[in-house]
ZADO-1210 file (C-alpha; in nm, 4 decimals, padded with zeros to 6 digits):
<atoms>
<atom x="13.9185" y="10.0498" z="10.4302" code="UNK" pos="1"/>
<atom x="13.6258" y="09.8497" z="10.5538" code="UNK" pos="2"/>
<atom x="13.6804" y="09.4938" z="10.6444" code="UNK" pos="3"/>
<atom x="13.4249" y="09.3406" z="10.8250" code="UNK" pos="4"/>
<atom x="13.0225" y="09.3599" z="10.8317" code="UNK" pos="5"/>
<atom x="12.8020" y="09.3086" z="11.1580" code="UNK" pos="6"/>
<atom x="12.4801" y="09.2985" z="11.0809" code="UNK" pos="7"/>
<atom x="12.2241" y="09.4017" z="11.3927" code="UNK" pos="8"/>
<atom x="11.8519" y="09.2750" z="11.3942" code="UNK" pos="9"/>
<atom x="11.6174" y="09.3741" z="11.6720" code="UNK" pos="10"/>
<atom x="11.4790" y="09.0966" z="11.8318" code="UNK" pos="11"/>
<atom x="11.1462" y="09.0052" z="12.0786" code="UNK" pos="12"/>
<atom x="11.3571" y="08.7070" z="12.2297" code="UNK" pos="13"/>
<atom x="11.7118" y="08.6965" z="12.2348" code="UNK" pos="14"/>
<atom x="11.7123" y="08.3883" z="12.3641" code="UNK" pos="15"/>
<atom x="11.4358" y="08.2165" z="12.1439" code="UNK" pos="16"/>
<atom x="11.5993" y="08.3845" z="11.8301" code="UNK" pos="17"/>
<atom x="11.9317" y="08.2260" z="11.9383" code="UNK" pos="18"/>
<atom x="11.7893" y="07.8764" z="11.9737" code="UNK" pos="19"/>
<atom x="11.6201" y="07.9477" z="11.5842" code="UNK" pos="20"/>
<atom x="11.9487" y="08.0445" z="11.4624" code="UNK" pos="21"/>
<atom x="12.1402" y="07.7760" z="11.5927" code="UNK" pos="22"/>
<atom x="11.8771" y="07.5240" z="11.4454" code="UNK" pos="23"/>
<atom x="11.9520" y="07.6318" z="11.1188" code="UNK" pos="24"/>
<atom x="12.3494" y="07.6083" z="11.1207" code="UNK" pos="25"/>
<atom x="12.4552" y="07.9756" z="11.2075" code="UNK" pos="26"/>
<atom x="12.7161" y="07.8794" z="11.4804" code="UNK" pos="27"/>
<atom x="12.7093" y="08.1438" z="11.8653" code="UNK" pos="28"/>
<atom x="13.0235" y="08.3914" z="11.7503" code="UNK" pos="29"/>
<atom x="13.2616" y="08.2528" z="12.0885" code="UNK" pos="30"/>
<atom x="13.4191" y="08.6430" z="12.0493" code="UNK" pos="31"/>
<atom x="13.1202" y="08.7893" z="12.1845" code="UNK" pos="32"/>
<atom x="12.8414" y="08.7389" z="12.5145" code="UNK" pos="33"/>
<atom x="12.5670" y="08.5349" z="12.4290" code="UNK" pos="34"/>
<atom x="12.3167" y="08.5851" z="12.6877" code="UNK" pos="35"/>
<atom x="11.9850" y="08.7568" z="12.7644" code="UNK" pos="36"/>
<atom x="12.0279" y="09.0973" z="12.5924" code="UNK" pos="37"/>
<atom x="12.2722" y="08.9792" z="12.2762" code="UNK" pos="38"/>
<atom x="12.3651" y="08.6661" z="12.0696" code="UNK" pos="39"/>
<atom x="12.6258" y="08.6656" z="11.8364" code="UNK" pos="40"/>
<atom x="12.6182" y="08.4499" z="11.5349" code="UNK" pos="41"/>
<atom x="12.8231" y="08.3591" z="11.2115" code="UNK" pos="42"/>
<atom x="12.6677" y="08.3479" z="10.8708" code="UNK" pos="43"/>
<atom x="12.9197" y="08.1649" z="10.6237" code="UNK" pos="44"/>
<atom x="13.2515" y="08.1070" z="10.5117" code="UNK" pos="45"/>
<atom x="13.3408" y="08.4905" z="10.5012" code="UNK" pos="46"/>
<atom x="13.2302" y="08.4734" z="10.8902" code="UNK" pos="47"/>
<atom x="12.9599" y="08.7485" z="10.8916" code="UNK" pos="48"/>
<atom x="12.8625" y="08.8443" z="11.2262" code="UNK" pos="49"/>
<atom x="12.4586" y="08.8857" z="11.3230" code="UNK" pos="50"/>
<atom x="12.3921" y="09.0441" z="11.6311" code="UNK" pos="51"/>
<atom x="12.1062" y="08.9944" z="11.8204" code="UNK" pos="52"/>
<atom x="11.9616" y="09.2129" z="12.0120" code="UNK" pos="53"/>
<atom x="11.6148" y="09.2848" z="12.2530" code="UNK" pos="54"/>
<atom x="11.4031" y="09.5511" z="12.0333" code="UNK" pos="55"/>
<atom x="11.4236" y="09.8491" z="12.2994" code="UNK" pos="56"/>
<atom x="11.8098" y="09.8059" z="12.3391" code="UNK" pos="57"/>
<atom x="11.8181" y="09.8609" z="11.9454" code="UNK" pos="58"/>
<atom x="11.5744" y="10.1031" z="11.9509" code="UNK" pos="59"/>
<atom x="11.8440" y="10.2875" z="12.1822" code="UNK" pos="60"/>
<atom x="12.1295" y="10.2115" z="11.9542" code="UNK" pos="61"/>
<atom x="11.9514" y="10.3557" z="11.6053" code="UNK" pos="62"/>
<atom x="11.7523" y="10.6495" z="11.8055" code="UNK" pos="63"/>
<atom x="11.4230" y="10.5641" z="11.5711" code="UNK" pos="64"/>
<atom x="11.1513" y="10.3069" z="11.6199" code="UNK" pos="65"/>
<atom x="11.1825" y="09.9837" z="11.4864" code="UNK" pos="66"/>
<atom x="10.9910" y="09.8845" z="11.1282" code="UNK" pos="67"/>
<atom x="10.6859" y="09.6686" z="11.1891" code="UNK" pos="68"/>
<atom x="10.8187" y="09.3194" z="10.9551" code="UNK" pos="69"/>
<atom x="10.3982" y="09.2679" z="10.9174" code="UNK" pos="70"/>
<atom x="10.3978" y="09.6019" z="10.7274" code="UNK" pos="71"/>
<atom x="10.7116" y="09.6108" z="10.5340" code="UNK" pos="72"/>
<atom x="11.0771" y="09.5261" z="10.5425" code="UNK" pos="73"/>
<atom x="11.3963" y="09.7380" z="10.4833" code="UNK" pos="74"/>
<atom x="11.6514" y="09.4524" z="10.3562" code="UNK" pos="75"/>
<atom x="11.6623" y="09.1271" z="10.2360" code="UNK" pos="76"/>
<atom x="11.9280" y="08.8919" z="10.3768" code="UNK" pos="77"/>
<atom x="12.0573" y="08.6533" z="10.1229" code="UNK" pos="78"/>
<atom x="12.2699" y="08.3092" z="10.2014" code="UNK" pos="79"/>
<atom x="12.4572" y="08.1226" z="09.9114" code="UNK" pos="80"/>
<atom x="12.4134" y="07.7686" z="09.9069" code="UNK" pos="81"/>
<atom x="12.6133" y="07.4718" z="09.7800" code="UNK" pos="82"/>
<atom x="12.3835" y="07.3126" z="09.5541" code="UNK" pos="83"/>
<atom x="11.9715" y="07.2966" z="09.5755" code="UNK" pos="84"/>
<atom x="11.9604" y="07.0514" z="09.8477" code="UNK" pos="85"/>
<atom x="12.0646" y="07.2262" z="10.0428" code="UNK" pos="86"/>
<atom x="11.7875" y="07.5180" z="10.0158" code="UNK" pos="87"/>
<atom x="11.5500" y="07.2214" z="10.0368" code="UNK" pos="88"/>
<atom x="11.7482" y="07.1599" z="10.3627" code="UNK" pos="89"/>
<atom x="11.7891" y="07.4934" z="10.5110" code="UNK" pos="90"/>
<atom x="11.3892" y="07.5592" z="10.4026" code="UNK" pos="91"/>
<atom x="11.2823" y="07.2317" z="10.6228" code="UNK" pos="92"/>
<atom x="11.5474" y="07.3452" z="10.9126" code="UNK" pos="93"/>
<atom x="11.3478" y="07.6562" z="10.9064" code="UNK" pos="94"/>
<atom x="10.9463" y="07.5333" z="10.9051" code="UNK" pos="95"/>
<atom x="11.1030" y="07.2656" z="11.1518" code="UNK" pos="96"/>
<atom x="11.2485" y="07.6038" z="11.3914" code="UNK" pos="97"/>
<atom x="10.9404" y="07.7692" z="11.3792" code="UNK" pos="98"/>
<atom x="10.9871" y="08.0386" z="11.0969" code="UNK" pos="99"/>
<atom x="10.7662" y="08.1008" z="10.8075" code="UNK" pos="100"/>
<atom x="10.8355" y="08.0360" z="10.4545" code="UNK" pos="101"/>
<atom x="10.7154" y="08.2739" z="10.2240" code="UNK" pos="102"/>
<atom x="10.8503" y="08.1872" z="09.9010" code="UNK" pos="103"/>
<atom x="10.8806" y="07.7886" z="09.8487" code="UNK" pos="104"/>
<atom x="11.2059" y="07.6207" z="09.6973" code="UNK" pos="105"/>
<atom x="11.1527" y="07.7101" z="09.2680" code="UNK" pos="106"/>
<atom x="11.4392" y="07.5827" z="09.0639" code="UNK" pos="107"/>
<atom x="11.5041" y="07.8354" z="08.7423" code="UNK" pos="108"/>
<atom x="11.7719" y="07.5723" z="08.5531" code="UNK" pos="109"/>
<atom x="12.0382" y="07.7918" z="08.6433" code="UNK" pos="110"/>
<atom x="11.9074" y="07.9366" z="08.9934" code="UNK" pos="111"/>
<atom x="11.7276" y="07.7571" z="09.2969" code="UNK" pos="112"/>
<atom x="11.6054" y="07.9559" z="09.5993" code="UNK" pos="113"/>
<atom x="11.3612" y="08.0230" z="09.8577" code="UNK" pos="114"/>
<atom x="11.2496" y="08.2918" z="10.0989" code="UNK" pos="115"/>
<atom x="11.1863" y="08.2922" z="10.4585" code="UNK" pos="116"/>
<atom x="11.1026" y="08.4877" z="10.7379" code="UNK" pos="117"/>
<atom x="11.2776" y="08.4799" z="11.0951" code="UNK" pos="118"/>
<atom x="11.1035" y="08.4707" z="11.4181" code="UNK" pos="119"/>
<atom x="11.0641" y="08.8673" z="11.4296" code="UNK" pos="120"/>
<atom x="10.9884" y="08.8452" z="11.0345" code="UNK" pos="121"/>
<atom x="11.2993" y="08.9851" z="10.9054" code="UNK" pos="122"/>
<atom x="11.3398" y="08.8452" z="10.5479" code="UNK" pos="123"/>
<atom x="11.6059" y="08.5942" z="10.3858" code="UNK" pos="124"/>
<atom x="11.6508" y="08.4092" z="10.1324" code="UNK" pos="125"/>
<atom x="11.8318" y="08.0950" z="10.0219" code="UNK" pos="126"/>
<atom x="12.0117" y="08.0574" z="09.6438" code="UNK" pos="127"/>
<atom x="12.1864" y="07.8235" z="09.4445" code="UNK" pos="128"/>
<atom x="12.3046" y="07.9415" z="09.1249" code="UNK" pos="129"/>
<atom x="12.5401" y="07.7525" z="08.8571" code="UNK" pos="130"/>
<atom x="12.6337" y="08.0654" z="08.6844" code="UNK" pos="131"/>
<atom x="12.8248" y="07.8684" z="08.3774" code="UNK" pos="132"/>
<atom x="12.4374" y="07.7781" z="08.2830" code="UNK" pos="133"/>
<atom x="12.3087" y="08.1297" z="08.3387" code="UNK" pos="134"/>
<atom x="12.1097" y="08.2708" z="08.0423" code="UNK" pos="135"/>
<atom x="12.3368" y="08.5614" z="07.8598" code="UNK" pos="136"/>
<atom x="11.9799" y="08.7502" z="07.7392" code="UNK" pos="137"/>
</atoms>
């Protein structure tokens, strides 16, 4: 059965994507190289691995061309947070790293959450949600 997930973005700048990474809290995965063609990092408490790596060594990996993040985007990356300050805190890590915020913090009662884009425009998002005040309709 499966029991781990690696997630692999194609990136412009390893090393510049590294350094916006790391500014936001997503500590270098020691298990793996961290250098000029891949950075490792670990998102969360269930320690999922992102891979970073240059756009044409991807390209390589996946045999197609890489989707144009100005045009479209194929996933949305979504991180749990603690409570809503700390979207307010991850969002200001981000404008502060350079990325672009393309949905500002909105608090729904039950659900808080943001969206940003990375460096190479790859999509995430940021959510708090206190499910025991979740509507039920």
């Amino acid at each position: 059965m499966t029991k781990d997930i690696w997630i692999n973005l194609p990136v412009k700048d390893v090393n510049k994507s590294r350094e916006f990474f790391s500014a936001l809290g997503f500590p270098l995965n020691s298990r793996h190289a961290n250098n000029d063609e891949m950075a490792s990092l670990v998102v969360g408490e269930k320690n999922v691995i992102v891979m970073l790596f240059p756009e044409a060594t991807f390209e390589k990996y996946t045999s197609i061309k890489i989707a144009d993040t100005q045009l479209g985007s194929e996933v949305l990356f979504s991180i749990g947070a603690d409570c809503k300050e700390e979207v307010d805190e991850l969002v200001s890590k981000v404008e502060q790293a350079g990325g672009t915020i393309y949905s500002k913090p909105s608090d729904q009662g039950w659900m808080c959450g943001a969206g940003f884009a990375d460096l190479d425009g790859h999509r995430w998002n940021v959510l708090y949600m206190d499910l025991s005040k979740m509507p039920t309709q």
